[in-house]
C-alpha positions, -999 to +999 in steps of 0.1 A: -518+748+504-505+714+510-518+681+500-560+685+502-562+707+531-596+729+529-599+714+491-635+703+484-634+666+470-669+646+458-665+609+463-693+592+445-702+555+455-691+569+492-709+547+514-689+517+515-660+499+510-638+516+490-655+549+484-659+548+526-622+546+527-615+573+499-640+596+521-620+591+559-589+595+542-597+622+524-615+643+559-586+631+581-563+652+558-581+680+558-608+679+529-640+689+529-660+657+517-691+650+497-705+619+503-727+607+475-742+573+476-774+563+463-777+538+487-789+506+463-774+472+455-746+462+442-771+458+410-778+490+414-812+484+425-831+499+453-820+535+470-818+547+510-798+576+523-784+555+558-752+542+537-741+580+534-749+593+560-734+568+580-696+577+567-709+613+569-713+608+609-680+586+612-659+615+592-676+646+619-671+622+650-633+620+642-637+660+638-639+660+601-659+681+573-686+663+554-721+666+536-741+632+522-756+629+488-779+608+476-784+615+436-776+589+411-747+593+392-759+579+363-784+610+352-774+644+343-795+657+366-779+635+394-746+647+389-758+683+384-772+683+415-743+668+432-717+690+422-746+715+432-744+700+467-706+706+471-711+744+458-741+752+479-716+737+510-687+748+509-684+773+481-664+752+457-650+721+440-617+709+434-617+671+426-641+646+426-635+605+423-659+591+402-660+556+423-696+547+419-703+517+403-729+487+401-723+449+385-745+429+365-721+397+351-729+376+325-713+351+304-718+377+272-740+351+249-765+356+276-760+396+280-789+415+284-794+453+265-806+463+296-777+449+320-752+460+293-766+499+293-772+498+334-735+494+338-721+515+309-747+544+326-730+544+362-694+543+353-688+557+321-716+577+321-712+585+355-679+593+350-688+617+323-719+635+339-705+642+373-670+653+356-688+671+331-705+692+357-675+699+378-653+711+346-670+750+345-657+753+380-624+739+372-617+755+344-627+789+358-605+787+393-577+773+371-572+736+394-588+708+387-589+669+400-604+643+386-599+604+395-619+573+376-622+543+391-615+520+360-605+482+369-577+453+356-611+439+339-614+469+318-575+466+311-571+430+308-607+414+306-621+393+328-652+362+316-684+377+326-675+413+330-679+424+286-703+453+307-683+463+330-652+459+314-657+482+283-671+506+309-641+508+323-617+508+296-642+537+283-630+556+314-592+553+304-597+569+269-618+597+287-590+608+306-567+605+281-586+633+267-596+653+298-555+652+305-555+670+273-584+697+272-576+707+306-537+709+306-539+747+300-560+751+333-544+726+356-568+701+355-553+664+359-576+637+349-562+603+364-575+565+367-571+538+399-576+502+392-583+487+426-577+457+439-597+452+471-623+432+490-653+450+490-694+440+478-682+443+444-653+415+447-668+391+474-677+362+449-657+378+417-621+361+437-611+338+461-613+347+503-579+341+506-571+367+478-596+391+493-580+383+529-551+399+512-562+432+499-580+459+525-597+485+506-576+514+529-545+503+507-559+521+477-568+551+498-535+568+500-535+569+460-562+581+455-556+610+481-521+619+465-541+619+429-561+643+442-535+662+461-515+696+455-480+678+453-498+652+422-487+667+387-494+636+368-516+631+344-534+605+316-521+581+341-531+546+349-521+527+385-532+497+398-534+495+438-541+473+460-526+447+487-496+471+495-490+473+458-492+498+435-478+500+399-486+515+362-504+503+334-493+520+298-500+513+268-472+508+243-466+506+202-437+479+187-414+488+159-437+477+136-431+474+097-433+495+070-448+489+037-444+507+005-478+500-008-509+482+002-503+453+015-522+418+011-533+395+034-500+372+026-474+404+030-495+413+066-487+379+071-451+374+065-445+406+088-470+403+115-442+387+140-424+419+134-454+438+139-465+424+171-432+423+182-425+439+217-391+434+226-387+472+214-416+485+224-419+523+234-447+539+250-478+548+227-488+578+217-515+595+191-498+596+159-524+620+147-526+643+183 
């Protein structure tokens, strides 16, 4: 069965920008799409089902397959009832892309609990609950796909973003241990950081930037990542603007010390430490 042809994919945040995109691309080769949007703000207030079911209508005008959802992502319950959706539908699940997300900046002096715990709940969480409730069907068929959306301000920082930006890193050491648990049952876990104009970038960089970088560049990734052909996984691309490369992390040479070492001998090696003209890529010393 090539590429995602009669797969069953759930794109959450699927209502607009890039999510929308994710969803047509995904339908036009061959999917069967759930749709889930909540239908709030880009604060994640508010909730409507038009958003949805809007993409829903574009993907069976151009003769596609597709079902709205309307839970949040960012409940148990929600996700349950989503991955519920896709079963009661079309009898299965094979991959969802957990795309949903919500901003709250703030410089983080003036970071509120409650904006802090809103945007951990929708992506990480998110990101857990909805994969969480797909991984019994995944693990029992034997094929498994899951994407994160994680973001260059969870890998790099960005001011403003301390929410959203351990959120997102959170994301990268989740599938760094979904790649693991679910190697023996062919379930890739994967991650997109995208670079595109959408709600959620319109006042984060400048127009002319955003002029640059379409949202339907990253759809093609995230298509092949949950493809057939893909056999990657634990692994990390940034897309966007015609671009796409791979973000790793790696370990230096490092130093070696005999016995505990003071502050002064951590000192006097720390260039060699930090070094990275040698540098290999990581991996878990203890794993």
């Amino acid at each position: 069965m090539p590429g995602v042809q009669d797969r069953v994919v759930v794109v959450t945040g699927a209502g607009g920008g890039l999510g929308r995109e994710y969803a047509l691309l995904l339908a036009r080769e061959g999917a069967k799409v759930v749709v889930n949007d909540l239908g709030g703000s880009r604060d994640g207030t508010g909730a409507g089902h038009s958003m949805a079911d809007q993409v829903v209508d574009e993907i069976r005008a151009a003769g596609g397959t597709a079902v709205a959802n309307y839970d949040s992502v960012a409940t148990e319950e929600g996700a349950n009832s989503l991955i519920k959706t896709a079963i009661d539908e079309f009898g299965a699940v094979h991959a969802v892309v957990n795309n949903a997300g919500i901003l709250r900046d703030s410089a983080f002096h003036k970071m509120t609990v409650d904006n802090w715990e809103s945007v951990q709940r929708v992506h990480l969480w998110g990101g857990y609950f909805v994969s969480r409730a797909a991984w019994p069907y995944f693990r029992e068929q034997k094929h498994g796909r899951i994407v994160m959306a994680t973001s260059t301000s969870g890998l790099f920082g960005n001011f403003g973003q301390a929410n959203y930006g351990a959120a997102k890193a959170g994301l990268v050491g989740l599938i760094n241990t979904l790649s693991i648990e679910g190697a023996r049952y062919n379930i890739l876990a994967n991650a997109v950081a995208p670079l595109a104009a959408t709600r959620m970038t319109e006042d984060v960089a400048p127009q002319a930037l955003l002029d640059t970088l379409p949202p339907a560049h990253v759809a093609g990734v995230v298509g092949f990542l949950v493809s057939d052909e893909c056999s990657d996984t634990s692994t990390v691309v940034v897309a966007g603007g015609g671009r796409v490369y791979r973000v790793a992390q790696f370990q230096t040479k490092g130093a070696v010390f005999a016995s505990p070492p003071g502050i002064g001998e951590v000192a006097a090696q720390w260039d060699q430490i930090t070094d990275l003209s040698s540098a290999e890529l990581g991996s878990n010393p203890l794993g």
